[in-house]
C-alpha positions as CSV (number, residue, x, y, z in Angstrom):
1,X,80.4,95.5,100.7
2,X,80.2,96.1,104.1
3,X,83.0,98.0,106.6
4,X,84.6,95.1,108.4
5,X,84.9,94.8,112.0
6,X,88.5,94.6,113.3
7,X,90.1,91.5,113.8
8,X,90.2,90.0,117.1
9,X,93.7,87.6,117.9
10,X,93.2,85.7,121.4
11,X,96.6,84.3,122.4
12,X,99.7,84.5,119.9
13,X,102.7,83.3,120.7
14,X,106.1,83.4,118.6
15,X,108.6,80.3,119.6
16,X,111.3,78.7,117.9
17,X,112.2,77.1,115.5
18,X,110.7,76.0,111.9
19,X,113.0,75.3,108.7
20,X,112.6,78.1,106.7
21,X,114.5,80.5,105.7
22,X,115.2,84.2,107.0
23,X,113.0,86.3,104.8
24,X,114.4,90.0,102.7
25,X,112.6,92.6,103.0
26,X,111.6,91.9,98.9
27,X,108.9,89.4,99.5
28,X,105.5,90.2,100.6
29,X,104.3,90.4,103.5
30,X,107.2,92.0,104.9
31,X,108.1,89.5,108.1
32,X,106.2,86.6,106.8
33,X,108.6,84.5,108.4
34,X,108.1,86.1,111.6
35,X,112.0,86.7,112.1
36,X,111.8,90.3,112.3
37,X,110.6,90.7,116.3
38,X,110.1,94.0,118.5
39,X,109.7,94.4,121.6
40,X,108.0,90.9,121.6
41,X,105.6,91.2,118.3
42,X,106.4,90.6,115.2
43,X,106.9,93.4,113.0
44,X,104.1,94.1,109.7
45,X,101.5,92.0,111.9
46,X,98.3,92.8,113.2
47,X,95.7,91.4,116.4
48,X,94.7,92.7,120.0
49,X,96.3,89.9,122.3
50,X,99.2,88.9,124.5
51,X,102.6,88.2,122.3
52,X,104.8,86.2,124.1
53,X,108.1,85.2,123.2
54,X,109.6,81.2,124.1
55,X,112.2,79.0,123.1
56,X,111.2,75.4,122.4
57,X,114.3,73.9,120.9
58,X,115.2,76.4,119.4
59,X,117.2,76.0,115.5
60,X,119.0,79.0,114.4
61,X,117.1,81.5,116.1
62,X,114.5,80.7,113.7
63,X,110.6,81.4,114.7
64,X,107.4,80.8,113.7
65,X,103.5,81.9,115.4
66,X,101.2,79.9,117.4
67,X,97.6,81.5,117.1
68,X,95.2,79.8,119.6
69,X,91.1,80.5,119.8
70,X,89.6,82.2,123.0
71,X,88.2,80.1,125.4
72,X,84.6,79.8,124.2
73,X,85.5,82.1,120.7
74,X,86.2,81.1,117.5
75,X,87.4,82.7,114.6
76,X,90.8,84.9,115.8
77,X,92.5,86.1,113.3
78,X,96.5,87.5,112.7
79,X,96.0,89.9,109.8
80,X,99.0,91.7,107.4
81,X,99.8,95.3,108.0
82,X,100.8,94.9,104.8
83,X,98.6,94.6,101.5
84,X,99.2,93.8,97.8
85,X,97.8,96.0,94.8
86,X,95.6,94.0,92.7
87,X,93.2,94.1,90.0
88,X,89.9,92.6,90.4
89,X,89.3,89.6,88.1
90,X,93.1,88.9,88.5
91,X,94.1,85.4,90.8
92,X,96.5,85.8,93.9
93,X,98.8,82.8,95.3
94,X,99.3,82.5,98.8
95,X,101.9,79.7,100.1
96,X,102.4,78.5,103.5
97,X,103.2,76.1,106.4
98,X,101.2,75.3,109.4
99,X,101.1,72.4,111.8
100,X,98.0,71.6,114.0
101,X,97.5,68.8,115.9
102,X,93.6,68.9,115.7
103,X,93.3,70.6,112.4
104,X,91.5,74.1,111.5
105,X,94.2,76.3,110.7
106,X,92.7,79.4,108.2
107,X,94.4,80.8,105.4
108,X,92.4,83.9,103.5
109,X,92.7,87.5,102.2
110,X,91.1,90.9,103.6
111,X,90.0,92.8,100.6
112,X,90.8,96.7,100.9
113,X,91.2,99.9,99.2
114,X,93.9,101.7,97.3
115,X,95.5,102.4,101.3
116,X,94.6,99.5,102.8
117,X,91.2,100.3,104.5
118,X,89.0,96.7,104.9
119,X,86.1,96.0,102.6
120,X,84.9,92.3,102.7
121,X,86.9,88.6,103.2
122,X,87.4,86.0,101.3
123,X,88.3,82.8,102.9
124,X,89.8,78.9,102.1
125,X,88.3,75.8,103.6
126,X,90.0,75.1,107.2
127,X,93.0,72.9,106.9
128,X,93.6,69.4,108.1
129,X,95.4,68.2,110.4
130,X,98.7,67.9,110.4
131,X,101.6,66.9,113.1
132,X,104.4,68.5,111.3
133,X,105.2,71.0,109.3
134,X,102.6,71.2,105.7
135,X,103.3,73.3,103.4
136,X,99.9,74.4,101.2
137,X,99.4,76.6,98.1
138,X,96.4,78.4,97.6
139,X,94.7,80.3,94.7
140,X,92.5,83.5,95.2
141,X,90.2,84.8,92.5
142,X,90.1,88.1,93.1
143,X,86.1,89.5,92.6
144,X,85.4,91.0,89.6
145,X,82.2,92.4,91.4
146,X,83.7,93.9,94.0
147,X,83.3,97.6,92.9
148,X,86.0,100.1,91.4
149,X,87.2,100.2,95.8
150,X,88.5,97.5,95.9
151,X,92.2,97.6,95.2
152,X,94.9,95.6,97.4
153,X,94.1,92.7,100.0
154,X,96.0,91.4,103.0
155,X,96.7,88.0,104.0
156,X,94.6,86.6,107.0
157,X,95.5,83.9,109.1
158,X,93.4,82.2,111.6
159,X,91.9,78.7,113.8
160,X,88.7,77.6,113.4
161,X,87.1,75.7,116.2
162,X,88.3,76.0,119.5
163,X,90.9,73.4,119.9
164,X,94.6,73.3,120.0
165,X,95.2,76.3,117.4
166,X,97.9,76.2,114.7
167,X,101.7,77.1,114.2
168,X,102.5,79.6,111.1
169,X,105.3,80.4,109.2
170,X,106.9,81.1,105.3
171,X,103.6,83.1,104.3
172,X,104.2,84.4,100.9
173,X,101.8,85.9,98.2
174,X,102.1,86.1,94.7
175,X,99.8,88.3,91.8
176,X,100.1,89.1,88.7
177,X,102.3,92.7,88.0
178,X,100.4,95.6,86.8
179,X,101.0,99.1,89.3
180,X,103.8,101.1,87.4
181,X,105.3,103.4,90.5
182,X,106.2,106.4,89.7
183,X,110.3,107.5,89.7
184,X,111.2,108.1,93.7
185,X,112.7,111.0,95.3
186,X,116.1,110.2,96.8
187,X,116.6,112.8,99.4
188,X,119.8,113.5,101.0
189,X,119.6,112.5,104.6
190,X,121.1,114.3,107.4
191,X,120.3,112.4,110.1
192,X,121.4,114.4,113.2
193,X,120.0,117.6,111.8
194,X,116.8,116.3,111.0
195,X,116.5,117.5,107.2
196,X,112.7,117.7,105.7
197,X,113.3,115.0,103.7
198,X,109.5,116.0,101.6
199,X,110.9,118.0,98.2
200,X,107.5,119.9,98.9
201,X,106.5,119.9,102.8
202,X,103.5,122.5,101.5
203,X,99.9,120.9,100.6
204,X,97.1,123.0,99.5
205,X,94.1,120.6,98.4
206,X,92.3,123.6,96.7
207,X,95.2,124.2,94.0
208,X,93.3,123.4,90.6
209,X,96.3,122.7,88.7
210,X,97.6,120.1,91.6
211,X,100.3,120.0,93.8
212,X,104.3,119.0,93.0
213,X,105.6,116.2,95.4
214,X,101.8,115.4,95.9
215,X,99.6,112.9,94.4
216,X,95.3,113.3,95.0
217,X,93.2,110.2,96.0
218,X,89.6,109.8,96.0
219,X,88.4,108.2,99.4
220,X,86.2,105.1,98.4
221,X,82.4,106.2,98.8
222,X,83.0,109.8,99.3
223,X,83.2,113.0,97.4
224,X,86.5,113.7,100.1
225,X,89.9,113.6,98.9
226,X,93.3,112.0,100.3
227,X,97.0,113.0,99.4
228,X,99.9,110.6,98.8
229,X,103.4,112.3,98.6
230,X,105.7,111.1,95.9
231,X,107.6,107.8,97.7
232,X,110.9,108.8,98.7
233,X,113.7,106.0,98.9
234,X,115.0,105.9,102.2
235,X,116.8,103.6,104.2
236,X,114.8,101.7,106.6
237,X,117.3,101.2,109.4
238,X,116.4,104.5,110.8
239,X,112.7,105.1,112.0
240,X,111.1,108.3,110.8
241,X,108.0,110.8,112.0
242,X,105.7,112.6,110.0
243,X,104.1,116.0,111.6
244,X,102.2,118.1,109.9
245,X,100.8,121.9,110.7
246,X,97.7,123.4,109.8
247,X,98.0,126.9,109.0
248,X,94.2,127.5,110.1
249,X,95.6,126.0,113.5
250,X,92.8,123.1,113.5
251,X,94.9,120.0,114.2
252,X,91.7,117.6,113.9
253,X,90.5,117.5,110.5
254,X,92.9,115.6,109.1
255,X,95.4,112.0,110.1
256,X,98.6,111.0,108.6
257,X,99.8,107.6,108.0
258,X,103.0,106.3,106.5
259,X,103.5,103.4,104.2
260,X,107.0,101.6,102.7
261,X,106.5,99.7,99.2
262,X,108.9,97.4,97.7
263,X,111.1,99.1,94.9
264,X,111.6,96.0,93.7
265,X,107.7,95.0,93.7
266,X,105.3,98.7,94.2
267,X,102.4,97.0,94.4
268,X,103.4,95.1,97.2
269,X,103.5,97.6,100.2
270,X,105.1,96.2,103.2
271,X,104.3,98.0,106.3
272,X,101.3,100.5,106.6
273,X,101.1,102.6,110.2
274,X,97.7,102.9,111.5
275,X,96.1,106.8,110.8
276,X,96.9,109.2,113.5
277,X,94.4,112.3,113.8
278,X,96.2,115.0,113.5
279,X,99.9,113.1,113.6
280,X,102.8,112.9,114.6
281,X,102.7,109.5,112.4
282,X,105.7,107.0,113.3
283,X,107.8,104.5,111.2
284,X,109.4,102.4,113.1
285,X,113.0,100.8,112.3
286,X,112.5,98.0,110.0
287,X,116.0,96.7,108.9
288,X,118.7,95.9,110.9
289,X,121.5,96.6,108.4
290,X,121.1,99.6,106.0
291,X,118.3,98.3,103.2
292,X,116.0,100.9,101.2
293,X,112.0,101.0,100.3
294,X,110.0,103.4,99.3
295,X,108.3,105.7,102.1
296,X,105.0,107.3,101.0
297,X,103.5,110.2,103.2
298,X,99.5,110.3,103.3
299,X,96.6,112.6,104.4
300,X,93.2,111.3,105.2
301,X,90.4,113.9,105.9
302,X,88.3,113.5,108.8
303,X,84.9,112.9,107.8
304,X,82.8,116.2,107.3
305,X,85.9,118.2,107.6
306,X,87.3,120.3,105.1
307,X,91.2,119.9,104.8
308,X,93.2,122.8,104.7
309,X,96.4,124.4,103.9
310,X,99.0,121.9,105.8
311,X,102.8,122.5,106.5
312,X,104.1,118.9,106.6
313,X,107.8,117.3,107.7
314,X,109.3,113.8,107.2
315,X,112.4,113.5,109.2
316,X,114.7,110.8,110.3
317,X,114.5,110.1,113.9
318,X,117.9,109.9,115.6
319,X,117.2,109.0,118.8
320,X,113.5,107.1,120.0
321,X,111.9,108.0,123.1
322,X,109.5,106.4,124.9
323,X,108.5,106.9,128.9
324,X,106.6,104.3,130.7
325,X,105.3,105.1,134.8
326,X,106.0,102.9,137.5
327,X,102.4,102.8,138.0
328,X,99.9,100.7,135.8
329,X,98.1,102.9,133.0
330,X,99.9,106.0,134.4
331,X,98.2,106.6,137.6
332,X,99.7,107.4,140.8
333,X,97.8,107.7,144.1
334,X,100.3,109.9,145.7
335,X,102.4,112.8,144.4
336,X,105.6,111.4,146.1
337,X,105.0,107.9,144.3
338,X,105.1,109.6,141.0
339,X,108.4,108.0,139.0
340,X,108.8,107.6,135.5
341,X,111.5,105.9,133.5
342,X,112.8,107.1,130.0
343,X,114.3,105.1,127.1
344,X,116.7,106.7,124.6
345,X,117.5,104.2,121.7
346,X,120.5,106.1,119.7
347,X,119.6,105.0,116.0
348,X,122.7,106.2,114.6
349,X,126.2,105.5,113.9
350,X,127.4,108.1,116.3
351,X,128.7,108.5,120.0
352,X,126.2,111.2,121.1
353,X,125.3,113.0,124.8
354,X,122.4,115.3,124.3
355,X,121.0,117.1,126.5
356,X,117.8,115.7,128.2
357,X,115.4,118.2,129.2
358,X,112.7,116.8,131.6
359,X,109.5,119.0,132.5
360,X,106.2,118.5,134.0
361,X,103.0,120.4,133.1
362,X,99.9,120.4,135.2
363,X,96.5,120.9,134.2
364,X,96.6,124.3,133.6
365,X,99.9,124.4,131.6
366,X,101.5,125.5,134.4
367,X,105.2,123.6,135.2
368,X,105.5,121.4,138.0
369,X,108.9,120.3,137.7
370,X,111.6,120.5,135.9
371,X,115.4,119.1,135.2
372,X,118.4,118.9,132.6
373,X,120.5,115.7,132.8
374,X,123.0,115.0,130.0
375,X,122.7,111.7,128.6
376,X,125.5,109.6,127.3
377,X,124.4,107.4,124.5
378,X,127.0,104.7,122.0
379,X,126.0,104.5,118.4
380,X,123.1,102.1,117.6
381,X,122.7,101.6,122.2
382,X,120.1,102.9,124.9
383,X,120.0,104.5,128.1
384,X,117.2,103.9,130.7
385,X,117.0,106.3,133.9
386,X,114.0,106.9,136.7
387,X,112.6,110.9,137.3
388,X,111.3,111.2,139.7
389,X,109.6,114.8,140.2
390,X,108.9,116.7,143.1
391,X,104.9,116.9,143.1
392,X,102.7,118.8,145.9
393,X,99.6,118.0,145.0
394,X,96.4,115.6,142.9
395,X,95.9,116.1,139.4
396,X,96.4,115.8,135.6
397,X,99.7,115.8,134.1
398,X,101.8,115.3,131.5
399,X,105.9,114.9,131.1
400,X,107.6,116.1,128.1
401,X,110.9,115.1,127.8
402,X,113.5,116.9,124.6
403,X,116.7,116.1,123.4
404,X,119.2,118.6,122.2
405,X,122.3,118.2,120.6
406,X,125.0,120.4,119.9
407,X,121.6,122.6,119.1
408,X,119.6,120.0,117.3
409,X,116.3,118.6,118.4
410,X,116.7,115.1,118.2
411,X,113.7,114.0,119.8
412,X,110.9,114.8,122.1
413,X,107.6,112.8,123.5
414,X,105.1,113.3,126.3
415,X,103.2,111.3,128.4
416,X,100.3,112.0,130.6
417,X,99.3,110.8,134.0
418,X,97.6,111.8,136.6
419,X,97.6,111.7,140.9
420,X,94.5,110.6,142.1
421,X,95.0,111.6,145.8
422,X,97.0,114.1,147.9
């Protein structure tokens, strides 16, 4: 089968309310009652597209998505982060409800690899219409002919025809049980210090008799091979990052992805980041209250590179960062218009004031600014604040900003932008 292109969503936008009810995290897909939202998208859902959040008479807080066709496009799709394990020749259920006014909601599966990368599609005839809520089952047959690849699918939603669109909500899908995971680590997690929480942060791929903590993956259709750490059950009201260090110093040949399974269900893995070349990979926050699933680490090489020795971390992350310009995409025209805002999201249960260490970095590496500022932060609250640096001149830069604690690093990011004119 071929590669398929990625999925295109036009206009999606989550209002309230439907009947159903608030999903656990044990069902796949994770979110598929589009409850869990962040920062205006719902979580373990994929498209390219404007998310917008409303409020038409709203019931409980409860939420369902509204996928609407381009003007002049059909065939926008929403597509799981998620995917199930499954054995070709096996049937899959998917169960959902939709209203459409004009008809052509689409309900099918992505077909995928052992981690999730798309192979083919199989899809149902559009719906009907329907004014109110409909609630459909489906049945799958998963292709026997499909190749040793394929492995897992993903659910696909879309519109066909470019009429009114559709409202979405309590996806679910069912197949038969057959991956066995192996017994989880369950690391002890010190949050504020950051523990490794890999019980072997050390890969070699050349180690003939394997690696401990490690498990080797063939990438479909190459001779190239991938590495899954054992999963390690962690509690998924914290976010984690995964880094990893080359000891050659070549940060390029490789990317690093994280996914979460069910412990209840393995072959039903929830929530899969996209691959990052040469990391850091991020996990966001996925529960609210303290709930566990089963984080799995993984390489992929970089086509045509070999993969080397690789020092690798898992750690909790405290605190999340993120730093966003006054100016669109980062660009300033002046170096007195430069200002940039930081978030700091304290993930814990602890009153904390770090230590925020702000610098700038020109082109050359050179520093352009700098300031400390102490930062007061409540357990599980934020802090915004402007910087706004004292710039001379045009050019490329990029902020780092670190937060230190009582000597712990709890969390550092950087963003570039650049002043176009003096």
């Amino acid at each position: 089968m071929t590669k398929l292109a990625a999925f295109i969503v036009a206009f999606v936008m989550l209002v309230a309310p439907t009947t159903g009810a608030a999903y656990p995290l044990s069902v796949f897909p994770f979110n598929g009652g589009f409850e869990r939202v962040e920062s205006n998208q719902p979580q373990g859902w994929e498209a390219t597209g404007t998310w917008l959040m409303g409020a038409v008479a709203p019931c409980e807080g409860r939420k369902f998505v509204y996928l609407a066709p381009a003007v002049a496009r059909t065939g926008d799709r929403l597509v799981s982060q998620g995917y199930r394990l499954v054995k070709p020749g096996s049937t899959v259920f998917l169960t959902a409800s939709y209203q459409s006014s004009t008809g052509g909601a689409l309900f099918g599966l992505v077909l995928c690899d052992g981690l999730g990368q798309p192979l083919g599609e199989i899809l149902a005839a559009p719906q009907p219409a329907a004014p109110t809520w409909r609630q459909v089952a489906l049945s799958f047959p998963v292709p026997a002919c499909a190749g040793d690849d394929l492995a897992a699918v993903r659910i696909m939603l879309g519109v066909s025809g470019a009429d009114k669109g559709a409202d979405f909500d309590d996806i679910s899908l069912t197949a038969p049980q057959h991956v066995v995971c192996p017994t989880p680590h369950r690391p002890t997690l010190d949050v504020l210090r950051r523990r490794n929480l890999l019980p072997n942060p050390t890969l070699i791929p050349d180690a003939s008799d394997g690696v401990y903590g490690w498990n080797r993956l063939i990438v479909p259709d190459t001779t190239e091979t991938a590495w899954t750490s054992v999963p390690l059950s962690l509690d998924l009201a914290l976010p984690y990052g995964l880094t990893a260090e080359a000891t050659d110093g070549t940060q390029d040949g490789f990317s690093l992805l994280l996914r979460v399974r069910d412990p209840l269900d393995p072959a039903s893995v929830w929530l899969q980041t996209p691959p990052v070349t040469g990391g850091p990979a991020r996990l966001p926050r996925l529960a609210r209250e303290p709930e566990r699933g089963l984080v799995e680490a993984a390489i992929l090489p970089v086509a045509g590179q070999a993969l080397g020795q690789l020092e690798l971390a898992l750690r909790p992350e405290p605190i999340s960062l993120s730093i966003r310009p006054v100016a669109m995409a980062g660009e300033f025209t002046r170096p007195q218009d430069v200002q940039l805002f930081v978030s700091a999201i304290n993930n814990t249960d602890t009153d904390l004031s770090p230590m925020a260490y702000l610098k700038i970095l020109d082109a050359d590496g050179q520093q352009a600014a700098y300031e400390p500022r102490r930062v007061r932060l409540g357990p599980h609250s934020a802090a915004y604040f402007p910087y706004k640096p004292t710039l001379t001149r045009a050019g490329k830069y990029v902020m780092l900003t670190r937060l230190m604690y009582e000597g712990q690093d709890l969390g550092f990011i950087t963003f570039p932008f650049e002043v176009t004119g003096g």
